[in-house]
C-alpha positions in Angstrom: 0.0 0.0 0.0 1.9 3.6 -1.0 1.3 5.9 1.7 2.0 9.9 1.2 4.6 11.8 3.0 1.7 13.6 5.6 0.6 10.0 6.6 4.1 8.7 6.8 5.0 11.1 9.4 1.9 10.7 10.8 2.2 7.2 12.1 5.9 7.5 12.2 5.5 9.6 15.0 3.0 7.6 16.7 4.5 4.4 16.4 7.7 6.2 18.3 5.7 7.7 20.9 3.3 4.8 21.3 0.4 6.9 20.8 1.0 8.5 24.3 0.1 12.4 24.2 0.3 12.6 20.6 -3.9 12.9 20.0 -5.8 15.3 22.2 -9.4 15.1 22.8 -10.4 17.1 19.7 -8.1 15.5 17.1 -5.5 17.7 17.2 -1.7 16.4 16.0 0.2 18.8 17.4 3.7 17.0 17.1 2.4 16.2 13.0 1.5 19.5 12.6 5.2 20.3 13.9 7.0 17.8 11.4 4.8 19.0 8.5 5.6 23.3 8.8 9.2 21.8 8.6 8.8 20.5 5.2 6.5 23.5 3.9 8.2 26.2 6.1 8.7 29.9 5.8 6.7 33.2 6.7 4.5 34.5 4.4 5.3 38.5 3.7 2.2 38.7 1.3 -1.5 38.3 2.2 -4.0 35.9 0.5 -7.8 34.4 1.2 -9.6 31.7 -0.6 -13.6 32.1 0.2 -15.3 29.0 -1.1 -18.7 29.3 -2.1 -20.4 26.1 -1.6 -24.1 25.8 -3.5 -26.3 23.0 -1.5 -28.3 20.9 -3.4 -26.1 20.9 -6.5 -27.0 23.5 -9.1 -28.3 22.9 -12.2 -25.2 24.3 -14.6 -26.7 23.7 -18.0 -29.2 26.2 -17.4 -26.5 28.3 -16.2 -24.0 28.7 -18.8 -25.9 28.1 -21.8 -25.0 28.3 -25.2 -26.9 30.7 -27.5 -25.1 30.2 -31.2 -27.6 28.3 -33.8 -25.9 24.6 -34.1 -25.5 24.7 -29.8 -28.7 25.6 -28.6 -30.8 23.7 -30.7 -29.5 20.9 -29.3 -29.8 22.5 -26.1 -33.2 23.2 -27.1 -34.3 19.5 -28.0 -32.3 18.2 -25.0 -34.3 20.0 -22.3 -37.5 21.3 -24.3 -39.5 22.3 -20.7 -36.7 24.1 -19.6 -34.8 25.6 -22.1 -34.0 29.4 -21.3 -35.0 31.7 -24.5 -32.2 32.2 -27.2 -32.4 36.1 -27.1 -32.5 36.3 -23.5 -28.9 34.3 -23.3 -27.2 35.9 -26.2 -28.2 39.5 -23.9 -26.0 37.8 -21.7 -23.5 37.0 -23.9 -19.5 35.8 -22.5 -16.8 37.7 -24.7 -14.2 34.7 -24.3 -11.0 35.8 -24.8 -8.8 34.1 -27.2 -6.0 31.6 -26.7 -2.8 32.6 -25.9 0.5 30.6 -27.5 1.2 28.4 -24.1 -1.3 28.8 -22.1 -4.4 26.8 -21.4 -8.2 28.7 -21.2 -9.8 30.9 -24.1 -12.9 30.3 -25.8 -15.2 26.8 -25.3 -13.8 24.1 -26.0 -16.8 23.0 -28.4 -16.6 26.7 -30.4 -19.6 27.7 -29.1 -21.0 31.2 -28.2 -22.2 31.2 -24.6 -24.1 33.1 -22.6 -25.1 33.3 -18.7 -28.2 32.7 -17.1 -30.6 36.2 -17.3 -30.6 36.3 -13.6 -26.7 36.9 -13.4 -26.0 40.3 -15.0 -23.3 41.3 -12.5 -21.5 37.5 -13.0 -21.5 38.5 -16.7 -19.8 41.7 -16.5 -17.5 40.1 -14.5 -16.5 37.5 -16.6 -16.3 40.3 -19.7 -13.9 42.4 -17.8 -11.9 39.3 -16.8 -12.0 39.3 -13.5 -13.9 35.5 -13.7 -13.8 32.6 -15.4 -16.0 29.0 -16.1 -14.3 26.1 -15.5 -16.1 23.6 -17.2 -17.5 20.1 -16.5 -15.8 19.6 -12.8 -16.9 16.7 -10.7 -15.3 13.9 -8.2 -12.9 11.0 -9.7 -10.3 8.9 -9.0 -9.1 9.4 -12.4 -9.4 10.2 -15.8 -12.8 8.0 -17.1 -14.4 7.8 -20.6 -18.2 6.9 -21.0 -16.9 3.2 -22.3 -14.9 2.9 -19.2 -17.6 3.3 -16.8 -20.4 1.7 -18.7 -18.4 -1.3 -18.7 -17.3 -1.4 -14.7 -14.2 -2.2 -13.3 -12.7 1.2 -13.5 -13.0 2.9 -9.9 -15.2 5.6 -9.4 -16.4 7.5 -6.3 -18.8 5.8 -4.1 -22.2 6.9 -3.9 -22.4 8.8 -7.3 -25.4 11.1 -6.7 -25.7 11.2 -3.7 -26.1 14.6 -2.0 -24.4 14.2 1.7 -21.6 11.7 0.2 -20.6 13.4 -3.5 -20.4 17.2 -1.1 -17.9 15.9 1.5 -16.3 14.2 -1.6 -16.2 17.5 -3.1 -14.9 19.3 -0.2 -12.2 16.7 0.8 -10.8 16.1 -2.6 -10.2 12.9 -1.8 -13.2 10.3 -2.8 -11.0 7.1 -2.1 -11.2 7.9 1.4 -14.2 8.5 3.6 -12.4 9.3 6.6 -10.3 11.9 4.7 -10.7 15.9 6.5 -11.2 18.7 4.3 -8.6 20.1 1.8 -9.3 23.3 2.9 -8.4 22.3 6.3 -5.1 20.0 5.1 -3.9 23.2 3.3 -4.5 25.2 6.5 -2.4 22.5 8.6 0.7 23.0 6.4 0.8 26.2 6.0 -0.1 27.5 9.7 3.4 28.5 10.5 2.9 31.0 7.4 0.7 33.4 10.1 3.5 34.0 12.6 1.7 36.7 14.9 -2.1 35.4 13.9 -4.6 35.9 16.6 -7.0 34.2 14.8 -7.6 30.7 13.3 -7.0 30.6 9.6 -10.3 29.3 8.6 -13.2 30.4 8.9 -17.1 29.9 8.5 -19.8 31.9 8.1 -22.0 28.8 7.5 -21.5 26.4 10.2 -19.6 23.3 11.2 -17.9 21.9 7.2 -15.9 19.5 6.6 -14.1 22.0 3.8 -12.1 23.4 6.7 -11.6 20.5 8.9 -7.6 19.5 9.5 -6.1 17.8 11.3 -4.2 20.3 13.6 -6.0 23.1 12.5 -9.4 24.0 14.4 -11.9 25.5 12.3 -14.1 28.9 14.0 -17.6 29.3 13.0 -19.3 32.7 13.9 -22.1 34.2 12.3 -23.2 36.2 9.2 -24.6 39.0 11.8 -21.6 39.3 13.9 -19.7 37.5 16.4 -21.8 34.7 18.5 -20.3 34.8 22.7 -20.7 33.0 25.8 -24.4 35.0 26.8 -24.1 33.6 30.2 -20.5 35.2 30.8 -22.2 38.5 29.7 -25.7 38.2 32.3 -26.5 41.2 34.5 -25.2 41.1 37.7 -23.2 37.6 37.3 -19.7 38.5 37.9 -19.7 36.0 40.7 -20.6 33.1 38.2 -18.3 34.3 35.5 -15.8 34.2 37.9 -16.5 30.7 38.5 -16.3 29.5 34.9 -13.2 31.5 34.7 -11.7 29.3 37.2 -13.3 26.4 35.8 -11.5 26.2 32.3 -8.3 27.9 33.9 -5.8 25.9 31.9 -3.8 23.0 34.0 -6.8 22.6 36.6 -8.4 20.1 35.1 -7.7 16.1 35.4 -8.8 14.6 33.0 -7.9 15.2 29.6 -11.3 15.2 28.0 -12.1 18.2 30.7 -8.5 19.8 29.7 -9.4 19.9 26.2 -13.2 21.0 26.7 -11.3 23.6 28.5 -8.9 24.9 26.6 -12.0 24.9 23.3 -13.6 27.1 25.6 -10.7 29.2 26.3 -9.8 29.5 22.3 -13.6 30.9 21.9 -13.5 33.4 24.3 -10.4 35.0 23.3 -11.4 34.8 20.0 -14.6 36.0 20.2 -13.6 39.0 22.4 -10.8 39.6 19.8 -13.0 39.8 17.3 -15.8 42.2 19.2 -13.1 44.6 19.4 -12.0 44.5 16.0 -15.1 44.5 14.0 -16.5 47.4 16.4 -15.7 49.9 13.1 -16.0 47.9 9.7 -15.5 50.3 6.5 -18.9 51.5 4.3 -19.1 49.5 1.3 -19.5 51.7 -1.3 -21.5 48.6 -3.3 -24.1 47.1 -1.0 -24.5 43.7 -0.5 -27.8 41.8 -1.1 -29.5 41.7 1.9 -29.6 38.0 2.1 -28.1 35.1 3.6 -25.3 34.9 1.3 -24.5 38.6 0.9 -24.6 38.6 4.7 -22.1 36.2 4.5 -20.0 37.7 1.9 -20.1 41.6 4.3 -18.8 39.6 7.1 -16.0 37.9 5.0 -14.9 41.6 3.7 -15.1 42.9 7.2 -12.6 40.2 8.4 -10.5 41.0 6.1 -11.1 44.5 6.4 -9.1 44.0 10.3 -6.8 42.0 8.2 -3.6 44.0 9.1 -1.1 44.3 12.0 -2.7 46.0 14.9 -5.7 43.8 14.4 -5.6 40.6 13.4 -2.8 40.4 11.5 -3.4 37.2 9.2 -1.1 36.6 6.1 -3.0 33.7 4.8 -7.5 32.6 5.3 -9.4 30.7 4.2 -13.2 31.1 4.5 -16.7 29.2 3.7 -19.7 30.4 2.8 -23.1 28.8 1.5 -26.2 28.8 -0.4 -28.9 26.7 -0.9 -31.9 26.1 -2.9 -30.3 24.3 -5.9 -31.8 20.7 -5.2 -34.3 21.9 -7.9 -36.4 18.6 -8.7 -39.4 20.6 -9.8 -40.3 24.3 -10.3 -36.6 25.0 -11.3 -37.6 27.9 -13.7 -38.7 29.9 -11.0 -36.5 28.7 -8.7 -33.3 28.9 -9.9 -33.7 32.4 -11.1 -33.6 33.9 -7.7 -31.0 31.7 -6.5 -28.6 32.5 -9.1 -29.1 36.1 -9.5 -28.9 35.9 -5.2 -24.9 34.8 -6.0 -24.0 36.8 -8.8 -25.0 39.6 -6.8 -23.4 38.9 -4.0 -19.8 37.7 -6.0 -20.1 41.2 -7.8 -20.5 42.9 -4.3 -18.1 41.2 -2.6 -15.6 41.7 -5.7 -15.9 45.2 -5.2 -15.5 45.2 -1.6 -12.3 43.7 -2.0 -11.1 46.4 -5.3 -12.3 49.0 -3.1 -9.9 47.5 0.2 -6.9 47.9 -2.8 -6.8 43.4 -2.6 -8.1 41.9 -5.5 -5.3 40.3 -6.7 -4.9 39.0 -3.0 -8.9 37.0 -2.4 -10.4 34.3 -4.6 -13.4 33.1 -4.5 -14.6 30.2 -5.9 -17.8 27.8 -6.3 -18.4 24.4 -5.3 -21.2 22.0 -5.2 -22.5 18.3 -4.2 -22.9 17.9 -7.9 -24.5 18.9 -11.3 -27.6 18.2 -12.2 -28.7 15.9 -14.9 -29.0 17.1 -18.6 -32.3 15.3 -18.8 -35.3 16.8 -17.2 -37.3 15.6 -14.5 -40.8 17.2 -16.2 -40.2 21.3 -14.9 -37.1 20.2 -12.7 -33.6 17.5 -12.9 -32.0 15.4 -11.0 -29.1 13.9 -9.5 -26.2 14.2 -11.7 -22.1 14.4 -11.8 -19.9 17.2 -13.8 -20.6 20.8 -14.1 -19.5 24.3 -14.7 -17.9 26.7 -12.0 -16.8 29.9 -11.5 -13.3 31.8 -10.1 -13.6 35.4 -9.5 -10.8 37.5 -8.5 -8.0 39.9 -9.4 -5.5 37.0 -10.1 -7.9 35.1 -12.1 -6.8 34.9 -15.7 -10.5 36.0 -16.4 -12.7 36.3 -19.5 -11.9 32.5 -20.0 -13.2 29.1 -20.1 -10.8 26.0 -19.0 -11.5 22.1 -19.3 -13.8 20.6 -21.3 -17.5 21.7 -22.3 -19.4 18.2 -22.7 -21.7 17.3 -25.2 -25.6 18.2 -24.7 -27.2 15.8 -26.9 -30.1 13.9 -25.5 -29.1 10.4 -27.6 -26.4 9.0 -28.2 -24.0 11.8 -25.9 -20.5 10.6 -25.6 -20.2 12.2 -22.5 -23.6 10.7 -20.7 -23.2 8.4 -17.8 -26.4 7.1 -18.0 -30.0 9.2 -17.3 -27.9 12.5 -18.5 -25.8 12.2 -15.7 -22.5 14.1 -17.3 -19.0 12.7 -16.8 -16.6 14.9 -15.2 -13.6 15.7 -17.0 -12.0 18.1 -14.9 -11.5 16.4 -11.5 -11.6 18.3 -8.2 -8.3 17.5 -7.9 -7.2 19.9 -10.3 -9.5 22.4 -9.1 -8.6 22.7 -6.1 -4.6 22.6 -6.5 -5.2 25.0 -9.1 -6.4 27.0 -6.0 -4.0 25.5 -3.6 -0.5 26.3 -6.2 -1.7 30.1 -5.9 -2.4 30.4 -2.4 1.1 29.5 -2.0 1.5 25.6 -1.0 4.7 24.6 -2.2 4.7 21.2 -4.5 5.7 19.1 -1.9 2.6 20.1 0.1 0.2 20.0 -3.0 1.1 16.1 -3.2 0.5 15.4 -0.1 -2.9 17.2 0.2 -4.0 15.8 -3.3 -2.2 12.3 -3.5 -4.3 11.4 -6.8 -3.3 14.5 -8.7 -0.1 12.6 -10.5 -3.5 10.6 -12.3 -3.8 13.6 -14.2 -1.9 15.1 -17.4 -3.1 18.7 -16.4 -2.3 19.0 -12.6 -2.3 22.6 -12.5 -5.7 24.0 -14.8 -3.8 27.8 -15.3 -6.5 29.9 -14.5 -4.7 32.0 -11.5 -2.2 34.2 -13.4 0.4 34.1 -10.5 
């Protein structure tokens, strides 16, 4: 069995020490976490945030990058007859792709056709036409490179429990579908690359949208606060209860406790507090946006995000390197999806655009990428007004260092018969892994090689490790 470098160290060290002290209560690996900043090192001098935007349910993409020229919708058209968008309203919306440049990947589709965005997403369009975005096409969990022949016949691996919502979105947000157990690669990135905040105050990731396992490491501890503002301890804070705060003070005092399950209850109570408080102080003044959010859930989100990083800097909470997670949901469109979809979609390319700006107007776009993720796509078959369950689709990258105004991989076929791309039932297969994706992602936000192999062991399947849409 080959085992990566991250794993060897891992039981190396446990096998010496026997297992004693090595986990705490919670997980953590501290003496892991110490071996791996040696192979990664360094001190960042730079700042940089990844914000994934994570769509629940798994959205629809073929009614969201749609293709408007004569030959490509009309088989668009006769693929999905109930919900085809109109051909004038996408080619409103047209994408100005730029072209191909001599060694580089990304430019126009790969299938020559003219595309166009969902109506709904006017912002995401302008966007994309001044090149601050870009589509990635036909994206999905693997564990490796698969033709329609391939899976059709069996015997070549695939992830388990294809279409299936709770299993294909930690697949997604692990990168790693061979392993069940595997934490996120958010979080594994975060683990190597902790020593990179040397004076942080702060854990490096963060979530606006609960507990994920995106941002779950092994040495790293996720913090999860709200989209309104920092969440405390309400008893701590109780009229007239100085007496009782006093207690729990002494309670979670760290070394007073015997037991380690109490130390490390503890010392999680002691992080929150100081981080919580830290924060209070910090996000007392956040800056005016000069373009407002969408007052919804995920433009909440997306304000709290840029007022993080707003407090950024030394003096506050002086982070070199984040990584935050946001959400929306609504895209498990079965029926209804006209109507549905449209708010949805025009809720997140509202909320990109906004929080794009935000971060022009803080001087940092080059420096914050966001990027969408998703349990799945959705079939290319229809489902009478709705679809279902399905495998690849299209995604978007917004920021300053996005080599924008392009698309990269592969745009699949949308015939309804004979579709060389078609799992079965419509159900597209990926060919663009999240493996690629996500060290596309990883490469920028400074991991070292070294570090990208061991978070993504399964990348060497691939004859495109890096896709090339960050320009540095």
């Amino acid at each position: 069995m080959t085992i990566n470098r991250r794993e060897f160290l891992r039981r190396t060290i446990h096998s010496a020490l026997g297992g004693v002290a090595l986990y705490s209560a919670l997980g953590n690996l501290k003496l892991v976490s110490a071996a791996t900043h040696a192979i990664n090192g360094g001190v960042f001098n730079d700042y940089k945030a990844l914000v994934c935007v994570f769509l629940n349910g798994g959205n629809d993409s073929f009614n969201t990058v749609v293709p408007y020229d004569a030959t490509h919708y009309g088989i668009y058209h006769a693929t999905r007859p109930a919900l085809a968008l109109s051909q004038s309203a996408i080619a409103a919306q047209s994408l100005i792709a730029q072209a191909t440049q001599p060694g580089l990947p990304g430019g126009p589709p790969s299938d020559a056709g003219s595309y166009g965005l969902h109506p709904a997403m006017p912002e995401l369009r302008s966007m994309f036409n001044a090149q601050h975005a870009s589509i990635i096409g036909n994206v999905g969990t693997l564990l490796g490179p698969i033709t329609q022949a391939q899976y059709q016949a069996g015997g070549f691996p695939t992830p388990p429990q294809l279409f299936s919502h709770d299993d294909q979105a930690n697949f997604w947000q692990t990168s790693r579908s061979d392993d069940a157990n595997a934490s996120g690669w958010g979080g594994r990135i975060a683990d190597l690359l902790h020593d990179g905040n040397p004076s942080q105050q702060l854990p490096m990731t963060i979530s606006l949208s609960g507990q994920n396992l995106f941002q779950r490491g092994d040495s790293i501890d996720q913090y999860v606060m709200s989209a309104s503002g920092v969440e405390s301890i309400g008893y701590l804070g109780e009229y007239q209860n100085e007496l009782g705060a006093q207690t729990f003070g002494a309670l979670i005092a760290d070394g007073t406790q015997a037991h380690m399950f109490e130390r490390a209850y503890a010392g999680a109570n002691r992080r929150a507090i100081a981080t919580y408080e830290l924060l209070q102080s910090v996000l007392g003044t956040t800056p005016t946006w000069t373009t407002p959010f969408p007052n919804s859930y995920l433009g909440s989100q997306l304000r709290q995000v840029a007022n993080l990083i707003s407090a950024r800097g030394p003096g506050a909470l002086d982070m070199r390197r984040q990584i935050f997670y946001v959400s929306l949901g609504g895209f498990d469109t079965h029926d209804t999806q006209l109507a549905s979809q449209a708010g949805i979609l025009a809720d997140l390319s509202a909320s990109l655009h906004a929080f794009y700006q935000a971060t022009v107007q803080m001087g940092i776009a080059g420096d914050v990428t966001s990027f969408t993720a998703s349990d799945f796509g959705r079939t290319l078959s229809t489902n009478g007004d709705g679809t279902d369950h399905g495998w690849g689709g299209h995604h978007f990258v917004v920021g300053g260092d996005v080599r924008g105004g392009r698309f990269f991989g592969q745009m699949p076929s949308l015939l309804q018969n004979a579709n060389p791309d078609d799992a079965g039932y419509g159900q597209i297969i990926p060919t663009t892994s999240v493996d690629q994706y996500s060290a596309t992602l990883a490469n920028w936000f400074g991991l070292g090689a070294a570090g990208i192999n061991d978070v993504f062991p399964n990348l060497e399947l691939y004859a495109s490790p890096d896709l090339g849409f960050m320009a540095s």
